[in-house]
C-alpha positions as CSV (number, residue, x, y, z in Angstrom):
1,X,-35.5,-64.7,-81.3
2,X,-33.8,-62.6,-84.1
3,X,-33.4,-62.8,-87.9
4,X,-31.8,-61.2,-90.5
5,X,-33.1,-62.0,-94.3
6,X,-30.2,-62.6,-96.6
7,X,-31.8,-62.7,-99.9
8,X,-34.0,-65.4,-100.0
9,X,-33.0,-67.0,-96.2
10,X,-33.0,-65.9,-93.0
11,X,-30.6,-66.1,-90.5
12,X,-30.5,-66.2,-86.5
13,X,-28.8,-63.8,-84.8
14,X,-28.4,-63.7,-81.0
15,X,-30.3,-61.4,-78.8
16,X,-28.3,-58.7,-76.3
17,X,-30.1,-60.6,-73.3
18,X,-29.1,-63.9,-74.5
19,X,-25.6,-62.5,-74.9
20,X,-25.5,-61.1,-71.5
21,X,-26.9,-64.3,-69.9
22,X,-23.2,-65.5,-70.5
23,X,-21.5,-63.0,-68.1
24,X,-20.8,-64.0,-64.9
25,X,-23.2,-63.9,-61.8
26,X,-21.9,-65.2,-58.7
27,X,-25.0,-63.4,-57.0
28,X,-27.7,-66.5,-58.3
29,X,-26.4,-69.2,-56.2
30,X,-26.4,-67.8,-52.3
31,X,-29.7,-66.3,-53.5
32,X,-31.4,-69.8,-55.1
33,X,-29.8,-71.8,-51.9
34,X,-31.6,-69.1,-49.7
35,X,-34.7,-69.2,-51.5
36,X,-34.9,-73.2,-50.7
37,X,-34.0,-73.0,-48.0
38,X,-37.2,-70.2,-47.0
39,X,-39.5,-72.5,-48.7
40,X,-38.1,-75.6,-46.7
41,X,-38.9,-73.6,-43.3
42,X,-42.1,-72.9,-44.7
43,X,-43.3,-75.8,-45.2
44,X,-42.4,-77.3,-42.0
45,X,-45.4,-77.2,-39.6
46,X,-44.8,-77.1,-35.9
47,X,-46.2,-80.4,-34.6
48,X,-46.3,-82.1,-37.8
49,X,-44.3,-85.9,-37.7
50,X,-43.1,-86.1,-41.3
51,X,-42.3,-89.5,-42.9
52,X,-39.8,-90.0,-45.6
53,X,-41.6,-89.8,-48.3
54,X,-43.6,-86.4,-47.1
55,X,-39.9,-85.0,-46.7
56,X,-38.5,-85.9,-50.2
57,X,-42.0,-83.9,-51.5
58,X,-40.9,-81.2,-49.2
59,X,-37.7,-80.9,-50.3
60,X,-38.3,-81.4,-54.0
61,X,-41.1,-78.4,-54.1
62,X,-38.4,-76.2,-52.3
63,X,-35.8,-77.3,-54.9
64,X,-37.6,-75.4,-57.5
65,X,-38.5,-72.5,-55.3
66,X,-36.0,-70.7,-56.8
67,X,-37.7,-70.8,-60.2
68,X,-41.2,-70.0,-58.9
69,X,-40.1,-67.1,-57.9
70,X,-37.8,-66.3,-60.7
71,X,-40.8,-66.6,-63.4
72,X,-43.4,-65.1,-60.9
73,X,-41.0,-61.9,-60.9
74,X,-40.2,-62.0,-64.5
75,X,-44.3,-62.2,-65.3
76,X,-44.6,-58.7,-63.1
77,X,-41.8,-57.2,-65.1
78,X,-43.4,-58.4,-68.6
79,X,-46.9,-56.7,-66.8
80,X,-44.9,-53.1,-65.7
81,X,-43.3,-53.3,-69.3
82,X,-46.3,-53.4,-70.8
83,X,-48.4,-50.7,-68.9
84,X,-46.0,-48.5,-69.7
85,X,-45.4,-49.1,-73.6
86,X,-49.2,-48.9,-73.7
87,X,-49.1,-45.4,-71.4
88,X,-46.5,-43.9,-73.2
89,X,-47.3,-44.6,-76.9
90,X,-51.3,-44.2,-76.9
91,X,-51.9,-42.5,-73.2
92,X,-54.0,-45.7,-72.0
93,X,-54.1,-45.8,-68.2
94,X,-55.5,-49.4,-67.5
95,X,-56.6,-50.7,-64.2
96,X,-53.6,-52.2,-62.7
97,X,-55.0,-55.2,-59.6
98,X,-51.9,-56.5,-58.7
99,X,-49.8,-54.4,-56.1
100,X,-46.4,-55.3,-57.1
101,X,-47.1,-54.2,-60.8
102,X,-48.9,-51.5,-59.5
103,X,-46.0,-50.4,-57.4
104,X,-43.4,-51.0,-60.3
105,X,-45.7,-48.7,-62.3
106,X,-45.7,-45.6,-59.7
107,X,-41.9,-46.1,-59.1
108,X,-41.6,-45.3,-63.4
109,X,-44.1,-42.5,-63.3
110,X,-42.0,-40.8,-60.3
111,X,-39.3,-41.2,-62.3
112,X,-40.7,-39.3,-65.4
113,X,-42.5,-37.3,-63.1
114,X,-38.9,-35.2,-62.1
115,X,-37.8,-35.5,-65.8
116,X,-38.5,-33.8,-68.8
117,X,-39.0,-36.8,-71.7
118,X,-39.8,-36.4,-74.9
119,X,-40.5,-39.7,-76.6
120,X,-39.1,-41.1,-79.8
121,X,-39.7,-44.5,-80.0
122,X,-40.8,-47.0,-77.6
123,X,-39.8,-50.9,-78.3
124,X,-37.0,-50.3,-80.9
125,X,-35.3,-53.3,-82.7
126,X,-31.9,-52.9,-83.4
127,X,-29.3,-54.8,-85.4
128,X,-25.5,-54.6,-85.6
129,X,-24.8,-55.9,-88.9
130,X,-21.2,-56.0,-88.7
131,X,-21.1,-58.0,-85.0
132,X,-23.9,-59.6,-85.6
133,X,-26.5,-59.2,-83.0
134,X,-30.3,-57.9,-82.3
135,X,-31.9,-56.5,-79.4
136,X,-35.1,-54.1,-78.2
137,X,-34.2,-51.2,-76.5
138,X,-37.3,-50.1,-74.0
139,X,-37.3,-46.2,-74.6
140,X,-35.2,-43.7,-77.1
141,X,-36.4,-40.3,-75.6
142,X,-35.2,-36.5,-75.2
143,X,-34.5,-36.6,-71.5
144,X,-33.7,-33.2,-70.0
145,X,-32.7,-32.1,-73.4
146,X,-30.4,-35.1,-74.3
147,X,-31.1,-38.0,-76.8
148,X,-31.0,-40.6,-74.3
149,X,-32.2,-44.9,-74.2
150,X,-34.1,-45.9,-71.3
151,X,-34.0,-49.0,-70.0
152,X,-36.5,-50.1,-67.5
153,X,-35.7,-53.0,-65.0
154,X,-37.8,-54.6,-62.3
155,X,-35.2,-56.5,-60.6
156,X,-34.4,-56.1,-56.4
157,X,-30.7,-54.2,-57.3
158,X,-29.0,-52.6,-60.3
159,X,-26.5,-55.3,-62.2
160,X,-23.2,-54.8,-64.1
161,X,-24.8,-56.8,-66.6
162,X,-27.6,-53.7,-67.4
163,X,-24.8,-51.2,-68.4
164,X,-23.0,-54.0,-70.9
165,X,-26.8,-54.6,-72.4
166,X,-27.3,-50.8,-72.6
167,X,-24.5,-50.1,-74.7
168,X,-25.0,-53.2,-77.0
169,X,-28.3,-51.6,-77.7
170,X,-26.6,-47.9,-78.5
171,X,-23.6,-49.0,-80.5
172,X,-26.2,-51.0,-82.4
173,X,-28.7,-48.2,-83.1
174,X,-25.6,-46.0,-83.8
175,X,-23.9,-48.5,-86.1
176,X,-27.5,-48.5,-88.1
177,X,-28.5,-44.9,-88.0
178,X,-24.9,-43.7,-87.8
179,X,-26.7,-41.2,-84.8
180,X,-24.6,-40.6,-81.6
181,X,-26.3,-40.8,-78.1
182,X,-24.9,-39.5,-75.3
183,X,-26.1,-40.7,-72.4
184,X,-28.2,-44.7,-71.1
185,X,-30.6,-44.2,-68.3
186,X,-31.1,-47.5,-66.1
187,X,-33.9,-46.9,-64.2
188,X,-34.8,-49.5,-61.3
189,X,-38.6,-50.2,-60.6
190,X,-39.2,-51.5,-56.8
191,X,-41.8,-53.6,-57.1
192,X,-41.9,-53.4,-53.4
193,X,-42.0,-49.6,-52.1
194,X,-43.0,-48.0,-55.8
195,X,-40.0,-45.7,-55.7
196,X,-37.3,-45.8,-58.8
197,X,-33.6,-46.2,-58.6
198,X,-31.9,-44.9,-61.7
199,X,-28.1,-44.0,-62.5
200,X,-27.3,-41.9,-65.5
201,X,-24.4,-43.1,-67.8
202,X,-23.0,-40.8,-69.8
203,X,-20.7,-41.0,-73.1
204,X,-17.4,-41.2,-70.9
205,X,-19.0,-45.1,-70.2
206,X,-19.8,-46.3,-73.4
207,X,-16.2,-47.8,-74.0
208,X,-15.7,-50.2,-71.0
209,X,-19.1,-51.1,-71.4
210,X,-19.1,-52.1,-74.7
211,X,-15.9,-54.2,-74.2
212,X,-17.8,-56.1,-71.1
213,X,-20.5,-56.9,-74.0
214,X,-18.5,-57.9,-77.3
215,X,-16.7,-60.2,-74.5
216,X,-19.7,-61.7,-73.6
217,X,-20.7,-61.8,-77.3
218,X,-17.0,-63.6,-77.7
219,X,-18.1,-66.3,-75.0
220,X,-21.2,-66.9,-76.0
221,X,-20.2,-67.9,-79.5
222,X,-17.2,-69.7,-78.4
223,X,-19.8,-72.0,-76.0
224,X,-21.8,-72.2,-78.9
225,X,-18.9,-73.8,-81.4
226,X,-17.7,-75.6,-78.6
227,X,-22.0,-77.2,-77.8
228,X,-21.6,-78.2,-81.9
229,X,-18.0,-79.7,-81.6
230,X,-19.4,-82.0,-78.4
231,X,-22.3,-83.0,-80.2
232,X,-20.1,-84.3,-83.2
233,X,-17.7,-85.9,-80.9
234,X,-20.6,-87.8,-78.8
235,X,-22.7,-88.4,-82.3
236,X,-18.9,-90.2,-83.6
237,X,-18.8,-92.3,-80.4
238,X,-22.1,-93.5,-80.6
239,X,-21.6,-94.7,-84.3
């Protein structure tokens, strides 16, 4: 969570990612529904009677298989995140046991293995005062010669969603520094092969990206006033 001290008080502001969990993705349900649906067969064992109740157990567990996975995932991105904040700002190398984290860490260092990078900062808070909003950008580096943010993500594909969070995170460190950069480097980390997947946007992008975001921003506070306004109406029923 963000906040901003205003003389003696502070006050929340949202994050980018929080922001961006209001756009759209259409993606998470046919995935969740497969992902039960794999546990389900799973769990069946050939030659096994079930009863009723062994079958509501069954299916609950698979129910939530969705968010086993989801937080398993997110746990290896936290650990590739923080191997490489540690590698890149003091040099540390640590013993990595886990093959998927291992695997998310080779795909970054092939990536900066075919780039020159010069690092600036690493874990940078940013605040847009005017619109109201915080984030941490991964990585603000010289990248083959241009000021450029990284932004490292361990997921299985590349989302609109990562541009629109990209260029919150420039137009805030831009609206603070008053510093142009050019270009937002997504960079994918397969957790499974240990290769990177990256697209380059440049400054021709920053526009309809940004628009994508201060919509979201627009949603998210609208859902927000309209959470308050429902909580006054149920409280004024219940009286």
């Amino acid at each position: 969570m963000y906040f901003v001290r205003e003389g003696e008080s502070r006050v929340h502001v949202p994050g980018v990612t929080t922001i961006c969990d209001s756009l759209p993705k259409p993606f998470l349900v046919p995935w969740a529904a497969n992902k039960a649906a794999e546990a389900f067969r799973a769990g069946v064992e050939p030659g096994v009677i079930y009863d009723a109740e062994m079958l509501d157990a069954l299916a609950e567990s698979s129910r939530k298989a969705h968010s086993r996975i989801k937080q398993e995932a997110a746990d290896k991105g936290t650990a590739v995140h923080n191997w490489l904040e540690r590698f890149l700002k003091e040099g540390v190398e640590e013993e990595i046991t886990e093959p998927q984290v291992a695997n998310g860490v080779a795909a970054a260092r092939a990536w900066l293995g075919e780039h020159k990078v010069e690092i600036i900062e690493i874990e940078r808070r940013v605040f847009h005062r005017e619109l109201l909003y915080a984030g941490t950008l991964d990585v603000l580096a010289i990248v083959d010669g241009v000021v450029s943010i990284l932004d490292w993500k361990t997921s299985k594909t590349l989302h609109t969603e990562y541009y629109a969070q990209t260029a919150a995170y420039l137009m805030a460190y831009s609206h603070e520094t008053g510093v142009q950069i050019p270009n937002r480097w997504v960079i994918r980390l397969d957790k499974e092969s240990g290769e990177p997947e990256f697209i380059l946007l440049g400054p021709e992008t920053i526009a309809t990206h940004f628009r994508v975001f201060t919509a979201a921003l627009e949603l998210y506070r609208a859902m927000k006033n309209a959470d308050k306004f429902n909580k006054v109406i149920a409280k004024a029923a219940a009286a």
